[in-house]
TIMI-2910 file (N, C-alpha, C, CB; in pm, 1 decimal, decimal comma, always signed):
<rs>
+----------+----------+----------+----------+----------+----------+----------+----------+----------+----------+----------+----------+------+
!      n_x !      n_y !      n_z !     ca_x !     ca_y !     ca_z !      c_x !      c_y !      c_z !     cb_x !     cb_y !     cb_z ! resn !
+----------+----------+----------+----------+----------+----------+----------+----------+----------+----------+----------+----------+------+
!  +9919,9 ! +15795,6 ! +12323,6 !  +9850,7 ! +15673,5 ! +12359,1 !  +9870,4 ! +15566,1 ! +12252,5 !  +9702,8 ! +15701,1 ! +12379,6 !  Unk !
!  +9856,3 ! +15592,7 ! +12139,3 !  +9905,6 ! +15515,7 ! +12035,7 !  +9992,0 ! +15443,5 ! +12031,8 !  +9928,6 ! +15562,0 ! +11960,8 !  Unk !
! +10123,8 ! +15520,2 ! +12033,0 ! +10233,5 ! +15460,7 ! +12030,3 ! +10289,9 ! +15384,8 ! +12124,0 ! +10299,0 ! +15528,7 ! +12007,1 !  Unk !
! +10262,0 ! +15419,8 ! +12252,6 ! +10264,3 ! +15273,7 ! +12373,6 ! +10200,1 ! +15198,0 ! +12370,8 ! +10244,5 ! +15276,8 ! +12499,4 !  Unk !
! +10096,4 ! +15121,5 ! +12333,3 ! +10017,2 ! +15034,5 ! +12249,6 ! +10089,4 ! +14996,7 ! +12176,6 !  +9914,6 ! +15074,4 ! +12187,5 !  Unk !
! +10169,2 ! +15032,9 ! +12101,9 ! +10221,8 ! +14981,4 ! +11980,7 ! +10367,1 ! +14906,9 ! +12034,7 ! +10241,9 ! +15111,6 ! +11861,8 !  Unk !
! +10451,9 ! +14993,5 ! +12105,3 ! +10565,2 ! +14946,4 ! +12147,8 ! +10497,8 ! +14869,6 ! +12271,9 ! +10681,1 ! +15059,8 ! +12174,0 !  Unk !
! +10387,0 ! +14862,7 ! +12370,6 ! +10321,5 ! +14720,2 ! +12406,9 ! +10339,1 ! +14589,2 ! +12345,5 ! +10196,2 ! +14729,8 ! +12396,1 !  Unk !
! +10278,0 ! +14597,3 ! +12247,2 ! +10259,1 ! +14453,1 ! +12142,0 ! +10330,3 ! +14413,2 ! +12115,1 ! +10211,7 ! +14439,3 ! +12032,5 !  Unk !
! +10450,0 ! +14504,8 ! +12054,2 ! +10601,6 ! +14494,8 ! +11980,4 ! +10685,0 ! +14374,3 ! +12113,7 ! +10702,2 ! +14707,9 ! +11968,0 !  Unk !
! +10665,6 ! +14444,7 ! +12246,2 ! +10736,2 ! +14395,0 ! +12387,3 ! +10749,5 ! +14233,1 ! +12365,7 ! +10629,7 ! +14434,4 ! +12541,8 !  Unk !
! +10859,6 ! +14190,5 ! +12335,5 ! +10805,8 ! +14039,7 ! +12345,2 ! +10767,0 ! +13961,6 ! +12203,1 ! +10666,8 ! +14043,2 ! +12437,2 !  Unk !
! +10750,0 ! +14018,9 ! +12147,1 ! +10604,0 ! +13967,8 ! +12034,9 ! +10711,8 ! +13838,9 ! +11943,2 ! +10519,7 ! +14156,8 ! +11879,0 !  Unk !
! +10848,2 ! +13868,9 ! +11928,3 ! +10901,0 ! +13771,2 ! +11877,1 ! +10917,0 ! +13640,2 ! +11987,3 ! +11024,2 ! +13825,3 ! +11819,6 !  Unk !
! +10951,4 ! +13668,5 ! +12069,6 ! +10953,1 ! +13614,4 ! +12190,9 ! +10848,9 ! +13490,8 ! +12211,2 ! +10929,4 ! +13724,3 ! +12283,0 !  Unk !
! +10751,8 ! +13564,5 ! +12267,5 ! +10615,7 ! +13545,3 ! +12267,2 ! +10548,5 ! +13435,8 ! +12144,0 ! +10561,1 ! +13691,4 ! +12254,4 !  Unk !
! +10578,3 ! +13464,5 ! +12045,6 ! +10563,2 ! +13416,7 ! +11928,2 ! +10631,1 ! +13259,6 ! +11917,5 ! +10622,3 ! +13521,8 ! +11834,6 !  Unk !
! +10759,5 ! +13275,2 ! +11929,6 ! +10835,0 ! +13137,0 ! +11930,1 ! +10829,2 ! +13023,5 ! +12014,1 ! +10948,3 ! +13156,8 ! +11939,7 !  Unk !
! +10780,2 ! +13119,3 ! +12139,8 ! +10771,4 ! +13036,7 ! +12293,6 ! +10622,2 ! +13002,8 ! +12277,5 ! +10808,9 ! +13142,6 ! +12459,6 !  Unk !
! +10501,9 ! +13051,5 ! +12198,5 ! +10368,4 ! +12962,1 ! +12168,0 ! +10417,3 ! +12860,0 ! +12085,6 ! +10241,3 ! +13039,3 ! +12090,4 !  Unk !
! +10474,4 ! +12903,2 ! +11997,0 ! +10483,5 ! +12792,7 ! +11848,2 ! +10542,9 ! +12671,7 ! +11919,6 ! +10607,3 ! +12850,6 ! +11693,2 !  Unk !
! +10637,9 ! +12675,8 ! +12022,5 ! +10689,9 ! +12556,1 ! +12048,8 ! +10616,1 ! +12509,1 ! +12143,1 ! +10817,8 ! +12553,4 ! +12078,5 !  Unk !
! +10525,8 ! +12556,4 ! +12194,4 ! +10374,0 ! +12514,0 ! +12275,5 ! +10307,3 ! +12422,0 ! +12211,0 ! +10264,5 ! +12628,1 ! +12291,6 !  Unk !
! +10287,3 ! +12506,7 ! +12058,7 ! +10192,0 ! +12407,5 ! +11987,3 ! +10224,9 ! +12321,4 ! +11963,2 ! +10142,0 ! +12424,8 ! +11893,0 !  Unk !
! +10337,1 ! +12302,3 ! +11921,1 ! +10398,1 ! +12154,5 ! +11808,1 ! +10448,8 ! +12099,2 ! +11948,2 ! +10562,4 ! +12183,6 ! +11644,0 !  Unk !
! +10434,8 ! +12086,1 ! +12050,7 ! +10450,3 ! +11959,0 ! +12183,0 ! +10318,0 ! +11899,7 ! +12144,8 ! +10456,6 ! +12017,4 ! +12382,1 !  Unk !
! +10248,0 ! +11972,1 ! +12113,8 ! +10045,7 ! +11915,4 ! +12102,0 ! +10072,0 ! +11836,2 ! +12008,0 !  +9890,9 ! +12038,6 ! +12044,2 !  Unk !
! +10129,7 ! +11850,6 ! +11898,2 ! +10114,9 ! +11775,5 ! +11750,3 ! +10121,1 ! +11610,2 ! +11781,3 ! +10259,1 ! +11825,0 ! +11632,4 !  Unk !
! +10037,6 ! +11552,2 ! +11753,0 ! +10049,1 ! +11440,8 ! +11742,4 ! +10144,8 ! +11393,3 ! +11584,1 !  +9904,0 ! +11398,6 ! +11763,0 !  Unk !
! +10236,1 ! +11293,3 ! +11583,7 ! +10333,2 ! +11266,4 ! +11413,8 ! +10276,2 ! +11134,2 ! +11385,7 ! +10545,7 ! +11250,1 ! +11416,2 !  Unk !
! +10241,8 ! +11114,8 ! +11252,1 ! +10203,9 ! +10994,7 ! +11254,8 ! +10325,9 ! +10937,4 ! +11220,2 ! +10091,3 ! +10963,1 ! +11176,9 !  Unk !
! +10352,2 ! +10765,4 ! +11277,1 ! +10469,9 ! +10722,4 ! +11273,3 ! +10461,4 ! +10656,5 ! +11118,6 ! +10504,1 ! +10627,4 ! +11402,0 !  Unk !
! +10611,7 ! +10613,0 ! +11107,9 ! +10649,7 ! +10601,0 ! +10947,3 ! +10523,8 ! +10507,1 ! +10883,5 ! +10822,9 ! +10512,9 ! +10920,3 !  Unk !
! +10503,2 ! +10374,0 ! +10971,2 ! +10392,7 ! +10239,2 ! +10871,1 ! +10264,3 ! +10377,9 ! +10862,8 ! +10311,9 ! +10018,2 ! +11008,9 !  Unk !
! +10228,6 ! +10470,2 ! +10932,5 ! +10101,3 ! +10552,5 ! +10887,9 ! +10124,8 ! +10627,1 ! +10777,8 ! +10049,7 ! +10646,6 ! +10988,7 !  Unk !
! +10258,8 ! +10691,3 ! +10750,4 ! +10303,4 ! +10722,1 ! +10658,8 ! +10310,2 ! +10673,8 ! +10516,8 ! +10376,3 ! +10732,4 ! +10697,3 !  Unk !
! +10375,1 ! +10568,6 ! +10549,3 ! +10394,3 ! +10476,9 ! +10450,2 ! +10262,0 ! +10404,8 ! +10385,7 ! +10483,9 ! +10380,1 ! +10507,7 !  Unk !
! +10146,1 ! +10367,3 ! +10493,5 ! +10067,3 ! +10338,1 ! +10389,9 !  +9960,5 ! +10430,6 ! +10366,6 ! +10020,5 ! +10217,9 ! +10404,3 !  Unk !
!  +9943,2 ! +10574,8 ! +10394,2 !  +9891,0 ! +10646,4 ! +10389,8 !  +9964,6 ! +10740,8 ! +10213,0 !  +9893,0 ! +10691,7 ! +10542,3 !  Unk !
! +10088,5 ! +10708,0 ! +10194,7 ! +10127,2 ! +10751,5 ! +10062,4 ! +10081,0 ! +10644,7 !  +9937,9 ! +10288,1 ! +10770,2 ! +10067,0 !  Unk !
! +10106,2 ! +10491,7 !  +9990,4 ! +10035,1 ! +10393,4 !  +9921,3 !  +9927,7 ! +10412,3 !  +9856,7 ! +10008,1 ! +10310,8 !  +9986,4 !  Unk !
!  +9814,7 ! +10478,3 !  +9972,2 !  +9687,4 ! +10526,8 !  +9918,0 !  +9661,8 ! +10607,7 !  +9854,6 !  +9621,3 ! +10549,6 !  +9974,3 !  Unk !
!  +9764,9 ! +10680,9 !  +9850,4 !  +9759,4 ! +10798,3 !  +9736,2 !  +9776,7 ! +10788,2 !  +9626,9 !  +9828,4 ! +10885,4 !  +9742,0 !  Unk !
!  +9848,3 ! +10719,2 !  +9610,0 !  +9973,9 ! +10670,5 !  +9484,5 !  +9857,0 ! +10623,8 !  +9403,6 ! +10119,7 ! +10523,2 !  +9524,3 !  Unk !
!  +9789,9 ! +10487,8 !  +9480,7 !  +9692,0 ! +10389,7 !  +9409,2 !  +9569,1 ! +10469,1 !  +9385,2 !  +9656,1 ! +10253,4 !  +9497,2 !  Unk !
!  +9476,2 ! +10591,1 !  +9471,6 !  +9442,7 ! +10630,0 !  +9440,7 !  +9436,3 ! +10727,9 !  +9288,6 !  +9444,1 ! +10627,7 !  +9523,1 !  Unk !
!  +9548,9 ! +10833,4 !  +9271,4 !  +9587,9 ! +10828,3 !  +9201,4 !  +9608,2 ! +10819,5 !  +9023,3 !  +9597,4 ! +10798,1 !  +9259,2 !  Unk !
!  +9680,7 ! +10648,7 !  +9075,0 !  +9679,6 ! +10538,5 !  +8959,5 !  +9495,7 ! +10555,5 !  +8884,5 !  +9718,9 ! +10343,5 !  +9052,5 !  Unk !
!  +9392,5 ! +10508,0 !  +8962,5 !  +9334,1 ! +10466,5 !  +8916,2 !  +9200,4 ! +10552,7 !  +8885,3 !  +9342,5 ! +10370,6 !  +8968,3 !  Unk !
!  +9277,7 ! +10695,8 !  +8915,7 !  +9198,3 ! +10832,1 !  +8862,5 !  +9225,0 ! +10847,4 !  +8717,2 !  +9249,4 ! +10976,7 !  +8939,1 !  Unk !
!  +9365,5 ! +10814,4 !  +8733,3 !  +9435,0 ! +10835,5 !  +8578,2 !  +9409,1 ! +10747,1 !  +8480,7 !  +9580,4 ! +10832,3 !  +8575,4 !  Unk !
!  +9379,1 ! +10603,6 !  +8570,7 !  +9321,0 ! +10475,4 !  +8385,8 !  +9152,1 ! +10541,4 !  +8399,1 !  +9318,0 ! +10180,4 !  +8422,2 !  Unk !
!  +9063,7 ! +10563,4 !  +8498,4 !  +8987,8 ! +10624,3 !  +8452,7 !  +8935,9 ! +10751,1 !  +8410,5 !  +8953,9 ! +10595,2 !  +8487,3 !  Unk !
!  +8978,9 ! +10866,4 !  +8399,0 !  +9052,5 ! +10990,5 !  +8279,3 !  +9039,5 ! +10929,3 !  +8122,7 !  +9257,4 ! +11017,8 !  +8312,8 !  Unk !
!  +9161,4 ! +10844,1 !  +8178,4 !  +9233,8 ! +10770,4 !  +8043,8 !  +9117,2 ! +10704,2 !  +7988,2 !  +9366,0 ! +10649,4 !  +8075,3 !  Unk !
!  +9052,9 ! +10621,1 !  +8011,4 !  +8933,8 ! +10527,7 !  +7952,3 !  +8823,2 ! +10668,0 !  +7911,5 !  +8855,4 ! +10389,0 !  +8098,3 !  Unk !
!  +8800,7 ! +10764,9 !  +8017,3 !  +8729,3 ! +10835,2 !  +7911,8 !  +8727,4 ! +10928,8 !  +7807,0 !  +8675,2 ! +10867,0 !  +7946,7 !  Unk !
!  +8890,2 ! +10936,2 !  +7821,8 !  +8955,6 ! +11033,2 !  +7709,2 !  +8917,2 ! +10961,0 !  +7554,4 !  +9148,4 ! +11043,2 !  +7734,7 !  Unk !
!  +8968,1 ! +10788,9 !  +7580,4 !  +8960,8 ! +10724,6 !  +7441,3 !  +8845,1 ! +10709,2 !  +7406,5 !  +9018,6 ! +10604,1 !  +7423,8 !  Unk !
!  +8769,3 ! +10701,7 !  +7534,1 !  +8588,3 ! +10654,3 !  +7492,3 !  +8567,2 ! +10791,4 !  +7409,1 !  +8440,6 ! +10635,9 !  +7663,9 !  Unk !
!  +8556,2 ! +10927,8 !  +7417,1 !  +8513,6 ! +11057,8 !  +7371,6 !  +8588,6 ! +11043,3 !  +7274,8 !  +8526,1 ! +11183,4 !  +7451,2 !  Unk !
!  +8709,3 ! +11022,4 !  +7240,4 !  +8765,5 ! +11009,8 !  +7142,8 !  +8728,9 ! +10936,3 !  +7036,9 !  +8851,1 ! +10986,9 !  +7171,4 !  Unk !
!  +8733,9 ! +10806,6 !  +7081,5 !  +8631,7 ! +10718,8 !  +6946,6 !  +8513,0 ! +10765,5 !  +6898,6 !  +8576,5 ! +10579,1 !  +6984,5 !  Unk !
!  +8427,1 ! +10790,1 !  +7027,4 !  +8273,8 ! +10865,3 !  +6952,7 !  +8315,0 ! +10980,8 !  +6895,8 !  +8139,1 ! +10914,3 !  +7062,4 !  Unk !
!  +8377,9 ! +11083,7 !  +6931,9 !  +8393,6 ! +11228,5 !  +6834,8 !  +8447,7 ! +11147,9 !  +6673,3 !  +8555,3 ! +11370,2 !  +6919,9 !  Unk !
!  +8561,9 ! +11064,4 !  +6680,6 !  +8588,5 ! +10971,2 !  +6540,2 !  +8435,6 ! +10949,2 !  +6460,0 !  +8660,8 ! +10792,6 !  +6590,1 !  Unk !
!  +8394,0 ! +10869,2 !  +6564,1 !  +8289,3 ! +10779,6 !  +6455,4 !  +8181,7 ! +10906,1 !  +6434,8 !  +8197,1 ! +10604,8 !  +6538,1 !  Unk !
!  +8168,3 ! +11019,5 !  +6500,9 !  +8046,6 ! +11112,9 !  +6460,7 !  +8121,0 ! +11206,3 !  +6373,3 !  +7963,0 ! +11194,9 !  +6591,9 !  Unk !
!  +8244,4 ! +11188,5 !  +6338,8 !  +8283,4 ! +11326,2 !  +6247,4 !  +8273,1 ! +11193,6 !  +6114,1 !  +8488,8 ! +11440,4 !  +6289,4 !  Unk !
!  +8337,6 ! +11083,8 !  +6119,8 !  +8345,4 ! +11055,5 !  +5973,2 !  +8185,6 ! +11002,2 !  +5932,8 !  +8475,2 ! +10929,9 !  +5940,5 !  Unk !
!  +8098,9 ! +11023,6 !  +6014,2 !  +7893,3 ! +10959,9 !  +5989,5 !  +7921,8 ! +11071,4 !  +5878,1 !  +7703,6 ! +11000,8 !  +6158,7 !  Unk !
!  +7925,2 ! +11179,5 !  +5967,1 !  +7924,1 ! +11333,9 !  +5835,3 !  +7991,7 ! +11328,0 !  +5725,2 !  +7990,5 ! +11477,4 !  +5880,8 !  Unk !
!  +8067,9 ! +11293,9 !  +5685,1 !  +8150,2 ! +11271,8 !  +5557,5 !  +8124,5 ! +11164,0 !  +5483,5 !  +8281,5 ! +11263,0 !  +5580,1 !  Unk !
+----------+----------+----------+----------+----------+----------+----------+----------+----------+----------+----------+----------+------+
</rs>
C-alpha cells in the first residue's frame, strides 16, 4: 500500500509541477519599467539618507565619547 502511494504522487509530479508554475506566473501581475524605475529611486534615496543619518550619529557619539574621555584627564 505504501509504495503505490508513493509511485501515485511521483505520476506526473514533475509534470504537474511545471504545468502549475506556469499557471501561476500568467497571474503575476510585472510592474512596468517607470514603476521600476522609480520604485529603485526610492530606494536609492531612501537609503542615501539612512546613511547621512547613521553618519551624523556616528560623529555626534563620537565627539561626546571625545569630550567625556579628555573631562577625565
Amino acid at each position: 500500500m505504501g509504495k503505490s502511494n508513493e509511485k501515485e504522487k511521483k505520476k506526473g509530479g514533475i509534470r504537474k509541477y511545471f504545468r502549475d508554475l506556469r499557471s501561476e506566473l500568467k497571474k503575476v501581475t510585472w510592474p512596468t519599467k517607470k514603476q521600476v524605475a522609480n520604485n529603485t529611486g526610492i530606494v536609492i534615496a531612501t537609503m542615501c539618507l539612512t546613511g547621512l543619518f547613521l553618519a551624523g550619529i556616528d560623529t555626534g557619539l563620537g565627539w561626546l565619547f571625545n569630550v567625556l574621555v579628555h573631562l577625565g584627564s
